[in-house]
C-alpha positions in Angstrom: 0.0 0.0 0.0 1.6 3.8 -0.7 1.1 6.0 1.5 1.3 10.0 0.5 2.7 12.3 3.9 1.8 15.9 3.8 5.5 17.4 4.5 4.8 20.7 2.3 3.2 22.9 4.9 5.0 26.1 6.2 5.0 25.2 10.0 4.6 28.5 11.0 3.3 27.6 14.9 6.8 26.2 15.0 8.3 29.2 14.4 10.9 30.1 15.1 12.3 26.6 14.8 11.1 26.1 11.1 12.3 29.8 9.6 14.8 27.9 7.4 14.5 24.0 8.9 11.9 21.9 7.5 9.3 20.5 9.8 9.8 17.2 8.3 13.5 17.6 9.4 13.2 19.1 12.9 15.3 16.7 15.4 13.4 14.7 17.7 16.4 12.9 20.1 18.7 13.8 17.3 16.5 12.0 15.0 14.9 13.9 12.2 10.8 14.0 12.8 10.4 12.2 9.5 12.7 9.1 9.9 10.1 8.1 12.7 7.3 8.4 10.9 8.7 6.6 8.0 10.3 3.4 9.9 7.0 3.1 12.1 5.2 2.5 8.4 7.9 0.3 7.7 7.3 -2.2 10.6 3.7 -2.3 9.3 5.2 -3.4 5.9 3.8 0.3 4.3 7.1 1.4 2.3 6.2 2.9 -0.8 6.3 6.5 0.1 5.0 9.9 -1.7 6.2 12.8 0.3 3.9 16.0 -0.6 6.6 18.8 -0.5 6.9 22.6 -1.0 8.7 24.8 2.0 12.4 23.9 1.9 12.0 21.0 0.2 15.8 20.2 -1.2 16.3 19.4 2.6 14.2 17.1 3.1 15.1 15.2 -0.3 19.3 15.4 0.1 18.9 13.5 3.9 16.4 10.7 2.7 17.5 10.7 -1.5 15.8 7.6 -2.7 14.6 6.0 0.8 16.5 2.8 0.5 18.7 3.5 3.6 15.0 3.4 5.7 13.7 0.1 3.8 11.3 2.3 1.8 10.9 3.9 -1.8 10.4 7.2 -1.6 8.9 9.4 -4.3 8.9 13.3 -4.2 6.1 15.0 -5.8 6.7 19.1 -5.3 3.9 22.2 -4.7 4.9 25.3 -6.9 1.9 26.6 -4.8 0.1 25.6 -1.3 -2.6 23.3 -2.4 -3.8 22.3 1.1 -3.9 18.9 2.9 -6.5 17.5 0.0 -5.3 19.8 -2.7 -1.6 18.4 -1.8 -2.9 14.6 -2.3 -4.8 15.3 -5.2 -1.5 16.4 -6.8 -0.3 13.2 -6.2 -3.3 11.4 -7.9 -0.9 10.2 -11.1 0.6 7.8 -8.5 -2.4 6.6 -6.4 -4.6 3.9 -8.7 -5.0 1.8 -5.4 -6.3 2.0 -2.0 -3.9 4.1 0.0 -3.1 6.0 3.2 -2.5 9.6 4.0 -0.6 11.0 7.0 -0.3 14.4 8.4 3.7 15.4 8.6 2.8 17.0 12.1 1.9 13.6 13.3 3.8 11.6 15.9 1.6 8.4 16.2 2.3 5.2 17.8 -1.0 3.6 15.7 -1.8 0.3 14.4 -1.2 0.6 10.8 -2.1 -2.7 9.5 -5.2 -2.7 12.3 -6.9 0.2 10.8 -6.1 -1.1 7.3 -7.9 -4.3 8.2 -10.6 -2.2 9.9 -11.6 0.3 6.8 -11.4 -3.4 4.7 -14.2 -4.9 6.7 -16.4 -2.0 6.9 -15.9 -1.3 3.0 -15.6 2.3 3.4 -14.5 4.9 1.3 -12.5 6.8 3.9 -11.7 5.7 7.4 -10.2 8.7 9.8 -7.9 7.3 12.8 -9.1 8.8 16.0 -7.8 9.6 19.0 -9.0 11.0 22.5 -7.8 14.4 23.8 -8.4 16.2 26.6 -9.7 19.3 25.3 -11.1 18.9 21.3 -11.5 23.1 20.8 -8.1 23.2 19.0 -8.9 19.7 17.0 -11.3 18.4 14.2 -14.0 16.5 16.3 -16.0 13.6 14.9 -19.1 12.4 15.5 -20.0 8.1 15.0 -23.1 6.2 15.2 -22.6 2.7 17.3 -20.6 1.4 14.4 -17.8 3.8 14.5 -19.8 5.4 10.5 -18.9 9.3 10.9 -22.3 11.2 10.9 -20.9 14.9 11.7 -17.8 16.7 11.6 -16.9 20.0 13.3 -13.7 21.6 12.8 -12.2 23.5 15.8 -15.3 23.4 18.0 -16.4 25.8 20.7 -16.7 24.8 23.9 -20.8 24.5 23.9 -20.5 22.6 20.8 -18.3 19.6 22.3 -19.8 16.4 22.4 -17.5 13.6 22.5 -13.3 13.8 23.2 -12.5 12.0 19.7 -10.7 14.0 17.1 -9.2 13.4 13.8 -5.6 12.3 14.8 -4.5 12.7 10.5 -4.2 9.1 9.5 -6.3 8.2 7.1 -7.4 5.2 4.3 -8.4 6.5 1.1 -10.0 4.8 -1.7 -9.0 6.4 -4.9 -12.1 7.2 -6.0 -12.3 9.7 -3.3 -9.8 11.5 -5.8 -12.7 12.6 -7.9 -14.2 14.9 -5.0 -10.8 17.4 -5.6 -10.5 19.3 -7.7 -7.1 19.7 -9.7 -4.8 22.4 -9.1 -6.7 24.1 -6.0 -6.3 24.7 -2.5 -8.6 22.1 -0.8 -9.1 21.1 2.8 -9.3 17.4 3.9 -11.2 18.8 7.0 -13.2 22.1 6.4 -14.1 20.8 2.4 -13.6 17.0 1.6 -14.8 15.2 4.9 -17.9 17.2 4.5 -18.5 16.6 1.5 -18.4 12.9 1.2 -20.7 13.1 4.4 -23.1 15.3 2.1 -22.8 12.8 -0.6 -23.3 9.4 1.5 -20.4 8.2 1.1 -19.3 5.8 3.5 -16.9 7.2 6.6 -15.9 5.5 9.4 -13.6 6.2 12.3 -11.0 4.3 13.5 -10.6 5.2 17.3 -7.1 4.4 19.1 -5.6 4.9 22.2 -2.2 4.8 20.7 0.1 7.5 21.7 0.0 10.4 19.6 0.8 14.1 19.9 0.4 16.9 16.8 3.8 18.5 17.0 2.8 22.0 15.6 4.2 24.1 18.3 7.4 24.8 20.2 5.5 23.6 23.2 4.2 19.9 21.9 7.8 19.5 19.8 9.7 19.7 23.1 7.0 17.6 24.8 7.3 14.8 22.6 11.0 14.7 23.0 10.5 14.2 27.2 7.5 12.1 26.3 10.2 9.5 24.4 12.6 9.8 26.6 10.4 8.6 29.4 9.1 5.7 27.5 5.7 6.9 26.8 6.0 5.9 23.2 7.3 2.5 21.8 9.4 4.3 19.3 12.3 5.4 21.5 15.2 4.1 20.0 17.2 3.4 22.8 16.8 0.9 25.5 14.7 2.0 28.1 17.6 1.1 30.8 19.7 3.4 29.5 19.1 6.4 31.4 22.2 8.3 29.4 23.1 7.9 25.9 26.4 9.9 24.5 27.2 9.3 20.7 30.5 8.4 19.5 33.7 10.2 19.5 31.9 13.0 22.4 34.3 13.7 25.6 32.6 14.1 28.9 34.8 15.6 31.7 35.0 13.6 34.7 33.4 16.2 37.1 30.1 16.9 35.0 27.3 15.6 36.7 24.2 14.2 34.4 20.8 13.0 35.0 18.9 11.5 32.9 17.0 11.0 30.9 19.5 12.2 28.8 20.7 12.1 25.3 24.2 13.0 23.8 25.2 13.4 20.2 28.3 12.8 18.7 30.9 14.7 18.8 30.3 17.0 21.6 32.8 18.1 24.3 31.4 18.7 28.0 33.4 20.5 30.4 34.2 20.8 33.7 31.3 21.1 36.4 28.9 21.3 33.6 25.8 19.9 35.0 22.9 18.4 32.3 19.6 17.7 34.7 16.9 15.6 32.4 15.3 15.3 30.3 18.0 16.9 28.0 19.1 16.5 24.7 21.9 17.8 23.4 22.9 17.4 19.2 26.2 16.3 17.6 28.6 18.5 17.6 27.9 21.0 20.4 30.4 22.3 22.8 29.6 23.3 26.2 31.9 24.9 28.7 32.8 24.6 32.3 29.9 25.5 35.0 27.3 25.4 32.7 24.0 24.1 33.6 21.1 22.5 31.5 17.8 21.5 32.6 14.4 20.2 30.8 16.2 21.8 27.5 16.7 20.6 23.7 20.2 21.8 22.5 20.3 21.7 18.6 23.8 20.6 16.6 26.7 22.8 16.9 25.8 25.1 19.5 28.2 26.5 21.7 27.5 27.4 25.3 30.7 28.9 26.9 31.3 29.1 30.8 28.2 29.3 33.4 25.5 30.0 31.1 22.5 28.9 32.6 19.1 27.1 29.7 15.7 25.6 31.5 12.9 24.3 30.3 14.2 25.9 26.5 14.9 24.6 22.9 17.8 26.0 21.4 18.2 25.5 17.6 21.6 24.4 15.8 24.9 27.4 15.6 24.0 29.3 18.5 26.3 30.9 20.2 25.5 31.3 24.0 28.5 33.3 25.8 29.8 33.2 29.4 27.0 34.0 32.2 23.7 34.2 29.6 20.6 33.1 31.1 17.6 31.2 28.8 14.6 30.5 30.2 11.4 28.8 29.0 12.3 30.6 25.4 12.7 28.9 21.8 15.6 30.3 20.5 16.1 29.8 16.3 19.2 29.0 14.5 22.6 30.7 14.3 21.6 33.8 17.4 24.3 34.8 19.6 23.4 35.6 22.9 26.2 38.6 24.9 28.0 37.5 28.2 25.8 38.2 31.1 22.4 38.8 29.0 19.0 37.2 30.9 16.9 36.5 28.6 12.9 37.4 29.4 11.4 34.0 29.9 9.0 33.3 27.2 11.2 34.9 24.3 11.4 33.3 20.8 14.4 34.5 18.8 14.4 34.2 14.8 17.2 32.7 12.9 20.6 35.2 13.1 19.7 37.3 15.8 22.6 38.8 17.9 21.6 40.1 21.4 23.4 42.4 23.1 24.0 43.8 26.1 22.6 47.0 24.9 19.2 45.6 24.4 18.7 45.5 28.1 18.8 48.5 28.7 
């Protein structure tokens, strides 16, 4: 079965994480986002792969090329403008003549492939949406099902009066390819707010799939970093480390003797810890980073090739790959983009999000 992923979108929530890094590429335990969701369809045999792309999308194709190093065939099809989630798969259509999935490319999911595969077989329907229980469904699409799990209402983003079961679209879905017909060519077109409503209108057969999988929608700084801690305390099955190893350091990385870590912790390759420096989990820190004597990280995602100099001082932050932290700086609960430097001394006010090449000064405090 193929299976089309919607990596095109902008990821501007993300921001400012995804200014010049694909979403698709954003490192989850030094892992890009993507490589999960790819080897979890793998393990359900699904490894014929069309990756909807647009924003940065070079990137995304030089890391993955053909697919072969993942045990998958990846094909690339290109937006030269947004055509939204349906408008995206409908572009795709030259390559989809049998039944096939779709999968957000915000979507961290430990679902049942091959059980909902089996499940939108039995029911014969034309689309079956996987489901998934959330606490609070006003920033989600709920769905409404009879006894059978057959959808009978959608409501996109609902307000709070209008909530009537906990079950939202999670963004895995099996399409027939008759379903194709319903878009039309070369527009912007919504799975949610146009399509699903539209088969509904039509009669078409929907069902739900409902799971209590783990599964989070990674579209903001806040459920990025949250997936990371989420892996690293075993919440998922996908961690790729054993779950007794409460440290992992990559090859070729030096850890002074007097740093003190705890985990859950994970270490890229490559990276030199000094003296006194003290990493408090969950942290992960990406190859290549250097981090000086006295400094202290805690509940913080260091991207590759950062360098932190003496006593700087990141909680409960993410900060993206060539930044330059210097001696006495102060991060807290801020996303901080790629390639900022940060001045000796500088507190930054808790909450901040820096864009890509930003330099902060002293000055600025004043």
């Amino acid at each position: 079965m193929k299976v089309v992923i919607l990596a095109g979108g902008q990821a501007t929530r993300l921001l400012p994480l995804t200014s010049n890094t694909p979403k698709a590429m954003v490192p989850v335990l030094n892992i890009p986002f993507l490589e999960y969701v790819i080897r979890h369809l793998g393990r359900h045999r699904v490894t014929d792969v069309v990756l909807a792309q647009s924003h940065l999308a070079q990137t995304i194709t030089d890391y993955f090329l053909d697919g072969a190093r993942f045990g998958s065939q990846l094909t690339y099809v290109v937006e030269t403008v947004p055509l939204g989630t349906a408008g995206a798969v409908k572009n795709a259509a030259g390559y989809l003549d049998e039944t096939f999935l779709v999968l957000n490319g915000d979507t961290f999911t430990d679902l049942d492939i091959s059980a909902m595969i089996d499940f939108h077989r039995q029911t014969r329907a034309r689309l079956t949406i996987a489901c998934t229980p959330v606490e609070d469904p006003s920033s989600y699409g709920l769905i409404e099902t009879d006894g059978r799990s057959k959808i009978t209402r959608f409501l996109e983003k609902p307000e709070k009066s209008q909530i009537t079961t906990n079950m939202v679209n999670a963004g895995t879905y099996v399409v027939e390819p008759e379903v194709l017909e319903y878009i039309p060519a070369g527009t912007v077109f919504s799975f949610e707010r146009q399509l699903f409503p539209k088969l509904l209108e039509r009669g078409e057969p929907l069902y739900a799939y409902p799971s209590p999988a783990y599964w989070i929608d990674i579209g903001t700084p806040e459920k990025y970093h949250q997936l990371n801690r989420d892996l690293l305390s075993g919440k998922s099955n996908q961690y790729p480390f054993s779950s007794t190893q409460r440290v992992t350091i990559g090859e070729r990385s030096q850890i002074h003797a007097t740093a003190r870590i705890t985990g859950p912790a994970v270490i890229g390759d490559s990276c030199a810890i000094g003296a006194g420096v003290s990493l408090i989990g969950p942290v992960v820190i990406g190859p290549g980073c250097t981090i000086l004597e006295e400094t202290t990280i805690e509940d913080s995602i260091i991207w590759q090739d950062t360098r932190l100099e003496k006593q700087v001082y990141i909680k409960s932050s993410i900060v993206a790959s060539g930044c330059h932290l210097k001696s006495n700086s102060i991060v807290e609960n801020s996303v901080i983009g790629n390639n900022v430097t940060i001045d000796s001394g500088y507190q930054l006010k808790p909450g901040s999000k820096i864009g890509p090449g930003a330099v902060v000064k002293n000055a600025d405090n004043q």
